[in-house]
C-alpha positions as CSV (number, residue, x, y, z in Angstrom):
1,X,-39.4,-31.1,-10.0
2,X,-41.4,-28.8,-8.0
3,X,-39.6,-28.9,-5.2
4,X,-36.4,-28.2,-7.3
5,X,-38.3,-25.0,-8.7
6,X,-39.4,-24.0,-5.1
7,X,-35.2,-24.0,-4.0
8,X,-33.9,-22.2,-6.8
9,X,-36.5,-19.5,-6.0
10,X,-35.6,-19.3,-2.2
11,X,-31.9,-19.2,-3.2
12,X,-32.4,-16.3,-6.0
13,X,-34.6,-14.3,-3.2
14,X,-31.8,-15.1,-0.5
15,X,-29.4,-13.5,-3.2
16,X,-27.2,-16.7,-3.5
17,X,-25.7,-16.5,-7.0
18,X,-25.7,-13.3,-7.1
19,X,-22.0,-13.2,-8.0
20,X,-22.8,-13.7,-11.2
21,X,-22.8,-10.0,-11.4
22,X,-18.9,-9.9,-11.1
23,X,-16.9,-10.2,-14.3
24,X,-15.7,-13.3,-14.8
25,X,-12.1,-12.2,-15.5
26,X,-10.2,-9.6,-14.7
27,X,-9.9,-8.3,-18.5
28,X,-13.7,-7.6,-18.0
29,X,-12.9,-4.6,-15.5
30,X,-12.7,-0.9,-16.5
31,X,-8.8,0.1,-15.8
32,X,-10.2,3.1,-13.1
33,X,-11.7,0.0,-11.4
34,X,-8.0,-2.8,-11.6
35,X,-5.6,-0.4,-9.5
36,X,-3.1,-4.2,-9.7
37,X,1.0,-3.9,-10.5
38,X,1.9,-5.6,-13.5
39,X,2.8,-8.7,-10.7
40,X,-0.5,-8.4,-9.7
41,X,-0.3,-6.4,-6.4
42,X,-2.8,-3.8,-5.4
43,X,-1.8,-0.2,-5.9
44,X,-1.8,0.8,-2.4
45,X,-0.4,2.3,0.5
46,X,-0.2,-0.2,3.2
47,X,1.8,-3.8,3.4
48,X,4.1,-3.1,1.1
49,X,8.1,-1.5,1.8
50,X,8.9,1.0,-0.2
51,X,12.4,2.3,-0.6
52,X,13.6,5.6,-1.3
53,X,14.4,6.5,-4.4
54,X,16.5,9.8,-6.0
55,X,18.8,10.2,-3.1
56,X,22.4,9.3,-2.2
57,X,21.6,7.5,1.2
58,X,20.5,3.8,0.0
59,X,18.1,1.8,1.5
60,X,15.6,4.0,3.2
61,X,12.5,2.1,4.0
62,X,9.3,3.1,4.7
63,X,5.9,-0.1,6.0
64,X,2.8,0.8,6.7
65,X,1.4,-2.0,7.9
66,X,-2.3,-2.0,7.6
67,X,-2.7,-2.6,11.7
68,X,-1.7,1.1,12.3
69,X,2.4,0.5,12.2
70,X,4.9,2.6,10.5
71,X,8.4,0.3,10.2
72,X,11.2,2.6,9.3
73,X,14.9,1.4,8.4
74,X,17.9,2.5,6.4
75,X,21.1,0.7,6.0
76,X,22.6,3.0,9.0
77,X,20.4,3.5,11.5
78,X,18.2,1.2,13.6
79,X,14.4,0.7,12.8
80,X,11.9,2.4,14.2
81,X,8.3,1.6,14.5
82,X,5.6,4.2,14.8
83,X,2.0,4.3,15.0
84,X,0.6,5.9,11.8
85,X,-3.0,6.8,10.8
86,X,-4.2,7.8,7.2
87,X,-6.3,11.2,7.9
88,X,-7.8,11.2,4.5
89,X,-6.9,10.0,0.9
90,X,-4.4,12.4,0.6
91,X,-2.5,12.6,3.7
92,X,-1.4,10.4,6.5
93,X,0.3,11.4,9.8
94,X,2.8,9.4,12.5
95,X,4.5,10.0,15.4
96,X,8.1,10.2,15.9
97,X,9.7,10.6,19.6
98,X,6.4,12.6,20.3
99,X,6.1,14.9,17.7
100,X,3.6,14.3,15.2
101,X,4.7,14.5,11.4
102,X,2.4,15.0,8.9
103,X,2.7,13.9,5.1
104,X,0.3,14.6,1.9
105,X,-0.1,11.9,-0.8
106,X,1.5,13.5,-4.1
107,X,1.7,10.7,-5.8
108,X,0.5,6.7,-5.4
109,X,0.6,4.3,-7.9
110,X,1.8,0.4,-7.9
111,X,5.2,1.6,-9.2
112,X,5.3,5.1,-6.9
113,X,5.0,6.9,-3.8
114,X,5.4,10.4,-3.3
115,X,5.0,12.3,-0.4
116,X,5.6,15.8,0.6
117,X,6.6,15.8,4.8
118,X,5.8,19.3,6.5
119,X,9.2,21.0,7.1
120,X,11.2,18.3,4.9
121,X,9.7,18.2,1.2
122,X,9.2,15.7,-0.9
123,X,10.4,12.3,-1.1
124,X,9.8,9.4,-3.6
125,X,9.9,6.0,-3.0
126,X,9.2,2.7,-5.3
127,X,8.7,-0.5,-4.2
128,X,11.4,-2.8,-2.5
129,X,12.9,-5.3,-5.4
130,X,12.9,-8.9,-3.5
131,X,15.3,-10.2,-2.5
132,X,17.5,-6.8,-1.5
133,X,20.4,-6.5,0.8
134,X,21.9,-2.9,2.4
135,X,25.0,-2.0,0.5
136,X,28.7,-2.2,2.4
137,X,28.9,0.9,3.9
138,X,32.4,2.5,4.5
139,X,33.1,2.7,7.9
140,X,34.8,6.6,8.5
């Protein structure tokens, strides 16, 4: 038994079970510390396409992948992929043919993004439903 007593003791001073601090389900957390979508998603920035929503012009996309790539599409033009770089928690910044564009955080939410692009204004965008196709565009 001593010897039992003696390994529980190294483990609690190694700090082995000390996840026992962690709620054990996720009701347990504060809602300013679950930031998860209804479908259980963080509410974040990165690996997740968001569309543009509120404009004519369907299917603009905006990825920022959390390795530092911005994937931009629409249902006319062909993607693009920049490298992209969060500055702070209010504004991120990519480059586009050279020229660096920069864009504050209004809004970010698991149901939201807004931002507000130097020289363009805002733009909002929601999360892509899956699965999603481009419309049939006319041809002029």
């Amino acid at each position: 038994m001593t010897s039992k007593a003696a390994i529980l003791a190294l483990l609690s001073i190694w700090g082995v079970g000390a996840a026992t601090t962690l709620p054990l389900r996720a009701e347990e957390t504060t809602p300013s510390e679950q930031s998860e979508s209804k479908d259980g998603r963080e509410a974040g920035l990165t690996d997740r396409v968001w569309v543009q929503s509120g404009t004519d012009l369907p299917g603009v996309i905006k990825i920022f992948l959390s390795d530092g790539t911005l994937v931009q599409d629409s249902c006319w033009e062909t993607h693009r992929m920049s490298a992209w770089q969060q500055i702070s928690a209010t504004e991120v910044r990519w480059n586009e043919d050279g020229i660096d564009v920069k864009a504050d955080i209004v809004t970010l939410t698991a149901n939201e993004l807004v931002l507000k692009i130097a020289g363009v204004g805002e733009q909002r965008y929601a999360p892509s439903p899956v699965p999603a196709v481009c419309p049939d565009m006319p041809k002029a």
